[in-house]
N, C-alpha and C positions, 0 to 999 in steps of 0.2 A: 402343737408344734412338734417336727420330728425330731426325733435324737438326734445326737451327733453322727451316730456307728449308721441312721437310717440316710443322713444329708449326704454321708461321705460318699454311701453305697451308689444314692442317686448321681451326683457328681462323677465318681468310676466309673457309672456304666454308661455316661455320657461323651465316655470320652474313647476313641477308635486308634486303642494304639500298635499299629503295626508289631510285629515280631521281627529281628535280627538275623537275615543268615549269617550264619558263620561258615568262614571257609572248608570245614567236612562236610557243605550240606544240610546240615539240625540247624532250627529254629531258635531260638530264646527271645521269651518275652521283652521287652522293655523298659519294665520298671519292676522292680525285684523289692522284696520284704527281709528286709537283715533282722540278722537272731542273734549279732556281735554286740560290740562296745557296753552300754550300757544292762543288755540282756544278757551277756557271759554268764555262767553258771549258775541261771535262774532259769524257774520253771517259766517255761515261754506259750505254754500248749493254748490257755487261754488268747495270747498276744495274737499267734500266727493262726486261730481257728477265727479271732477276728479280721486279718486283714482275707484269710481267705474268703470270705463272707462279704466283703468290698469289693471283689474283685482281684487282688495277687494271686498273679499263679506263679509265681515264679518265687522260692521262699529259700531263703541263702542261712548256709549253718556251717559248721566246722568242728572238728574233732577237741580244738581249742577251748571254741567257745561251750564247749560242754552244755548242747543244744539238742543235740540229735535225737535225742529220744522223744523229747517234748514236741519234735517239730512232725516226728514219724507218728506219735500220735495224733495230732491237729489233725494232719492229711487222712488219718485213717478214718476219724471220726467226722470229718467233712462230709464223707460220704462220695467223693468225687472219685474218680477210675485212675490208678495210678498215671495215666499216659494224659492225663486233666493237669498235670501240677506237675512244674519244671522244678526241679530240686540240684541245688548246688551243696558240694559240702569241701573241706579243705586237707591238704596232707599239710602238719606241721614237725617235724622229727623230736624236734625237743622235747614236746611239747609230754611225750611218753615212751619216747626212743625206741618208737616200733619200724621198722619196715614203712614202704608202700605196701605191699601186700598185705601184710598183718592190717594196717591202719585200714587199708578201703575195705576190706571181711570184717574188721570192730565196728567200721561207719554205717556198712549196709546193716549189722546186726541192730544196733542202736536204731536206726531207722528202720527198720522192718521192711527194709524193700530187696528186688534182687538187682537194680542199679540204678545210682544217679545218673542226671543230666547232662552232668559239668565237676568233671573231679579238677580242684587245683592246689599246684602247689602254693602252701600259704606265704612262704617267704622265702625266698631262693637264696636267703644268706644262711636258713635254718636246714640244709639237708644231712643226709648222713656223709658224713667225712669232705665236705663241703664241695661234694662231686654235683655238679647242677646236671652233667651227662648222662650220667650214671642211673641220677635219680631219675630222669625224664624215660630214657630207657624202659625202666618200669612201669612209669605212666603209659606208654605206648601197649607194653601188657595189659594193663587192667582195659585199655578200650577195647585191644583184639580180642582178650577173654569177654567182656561184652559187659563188664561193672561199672564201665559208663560210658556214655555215649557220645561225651564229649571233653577233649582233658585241656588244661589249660594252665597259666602260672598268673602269681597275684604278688604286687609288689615289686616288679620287674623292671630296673633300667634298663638303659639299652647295653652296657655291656655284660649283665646276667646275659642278656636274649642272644646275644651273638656267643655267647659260651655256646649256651642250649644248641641253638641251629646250625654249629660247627657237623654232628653227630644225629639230631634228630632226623627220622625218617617219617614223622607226622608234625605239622605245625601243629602250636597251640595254637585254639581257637580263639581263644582271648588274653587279656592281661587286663585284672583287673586290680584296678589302682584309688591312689585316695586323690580325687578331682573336684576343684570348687575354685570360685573367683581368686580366691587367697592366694593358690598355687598350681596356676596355670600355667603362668613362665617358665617355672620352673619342670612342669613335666611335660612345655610340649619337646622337647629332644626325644624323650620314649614315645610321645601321640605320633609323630611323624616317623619314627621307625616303624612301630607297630603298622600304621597305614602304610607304608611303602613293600610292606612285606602280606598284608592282607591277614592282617592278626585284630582282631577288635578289641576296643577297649572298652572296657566295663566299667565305669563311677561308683565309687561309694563316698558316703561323706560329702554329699554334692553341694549343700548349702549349708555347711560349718566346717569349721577344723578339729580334728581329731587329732592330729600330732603337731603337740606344742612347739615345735622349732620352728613357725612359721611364724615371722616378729609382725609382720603384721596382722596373724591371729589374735594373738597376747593384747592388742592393741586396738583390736574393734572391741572384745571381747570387753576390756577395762572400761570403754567407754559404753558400754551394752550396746555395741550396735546390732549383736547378734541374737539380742533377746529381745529388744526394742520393738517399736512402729515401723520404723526404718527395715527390719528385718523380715517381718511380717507383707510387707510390702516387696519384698525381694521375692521373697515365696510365691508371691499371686503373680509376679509378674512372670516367672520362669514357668509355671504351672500352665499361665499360658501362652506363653512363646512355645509351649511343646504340646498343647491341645493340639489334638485332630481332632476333624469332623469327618463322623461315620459318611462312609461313599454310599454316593444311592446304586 
C-alpha cells in the first residue's frame, strides 16, 4: 500500500493547474503551501521539503510568522533552481519596527535568496505611522531595486486600497485575504473592487476559519461540522470542482 506523502504525490501530479497572471506580467502558481497560523514560530523545513516533494511550488512565509529561514532552507535542500519555486514573504511593521527596506534585506537574508516573488504588506492597519502611502511608496522601491518581482498588500478592504491607489504609481498585484464559505458575503465588496481594478485575489484559509468574529464559524465549529464527515466531504468536493485535466 502507498503512503500517504506517495498517494498525495500521485494525486498532485494528476492534476494540471494553470498559473495566474497577474497584472505586471509574472505568473504565480495556484495553490500555495502556508508556513502561518498553526506553523508560526516553528521549525517548518521538514513541513515545506514535504509539500515541495508533492508538488507546491509556490511556498508563502512572513517575517511574522518567523518561518523564513526554515522555508529558505527546504528550497535549498530540494535541490530545485531558485526560478522552480515561487516564494512569497510579508512586511509587518510591528511586528519588529523595521522599515520596508530593513525588513525585505532581514527577509531575503533569512531566506538565503537575492529576491522573492511576491512581497506583501501584511496588514495595512499595521504600517509605520499609519501611512498606507508612504508605505507602498517603498514597496514600489524594493520591485524597481529588483527584491521582488512582484509587491502586493494582504488584508486589504476596499477603503485601505483606495488610500494606496490615491498615490501608487504600480498596482498591487494582488490582495490576499482570508476567503471561505463562512465569509464570503461579507468580503465580496473587496472581491469586486479588487476585480474592477484588475488586482487578484489570493485565499488563504479556504476551507476553515481563522478569525473567530465569524458567528457562524463559532457555530459549525461547536457542532463539529468542520472536523466532521460533513467536512471531509466539502474538501473532496472543492478539490474537484478545481481539478483540471492535463491538455493533450
Amino acid at each position: 500500500m502507498p503512503s500517504p506523502l506517495t498517494a498525495a504525490a500521485s494525486t498532485l501530479t494528476t492534476m494540471a493547474f494553470e498559473p495566474l497572471l497577474l497584472n505586471d506580467g509574472n505568473k504565480i502558481p495556484t495553490i500555495g503551501f502556508g508556513t502561518g497560523s498553526k506553523w508560526k514560530w516553528r521549525d517548518v523545513t521538514r513541513y515545506v521539503e514535504q509539500a515541495i516533494e508533492v508538488g507546491f511550488w509556490h511556498i508563502d512565509t512572513a517575517d511574522f510568522y518567523e518561518t523564513e529561514t526554515y522555508v529558505g532552507k527546504a528550497i535549498k535542500e530540494s535541490g530545485l533552481a531558485r526560478d522552480e519555486v515561487f516564494v512569497t514573504t510579508k512586511f509587518l511593521y510591528i511586528h519588529k519596527n523595521a522599515g520596508v527596506q530593513e525588513s525585505i534585506r532581514q527577509s531575503l537574508s533569512d531566506l538565503n535568496m537575492k529576491y522573492v516573488d511576491l512581497y506583501l504588506i501584511h496588514n495595512p492597519k499595521y504600517v509605520p505611522n499609519e501611512d498606507i502611502e508612504t508605505t507602498w511608496r517603498e514597496f514600489e522601491k524594493v520591485k524597481q531595486d529588483g527584491l521582488a518581482k512582484s509587491i502586493g498588500i494582504s488584508n486589504s478592504n476596499v477603503e485601505d486600497l483606495q488610500k494606496l491607489l490615491k498615490t501608487a504609481k504600480i498596482l498591487p498585484a494582488l490582495n490576499q485575504i482570508e476567503l471561505h464559505p463562512y465569509n464570503y458575503h461579507e468580503q465580496k465588496p473587496i472581491i469586486e473592487f479588487c476585480a474592477s481594478r484588475n488586482i487578484a485575489i489570493e485565499a488563504y484559509s479556504t476551507l476553515t476559519c481563522t478569525i473567530s468574529r465569524y458567528a457562524i464559524c463559532s457555530s459549525a465549529q461547536a457542532h463539529t461540522l468542520l472536523t466532521g464527515p460533513l467536512h471531509n466531504i466539502l474538501v473532496d468536493l472543492s478539490t474537484n470542482r478545481w481539478q483540471k485535466q492535463p491538455k493533450d
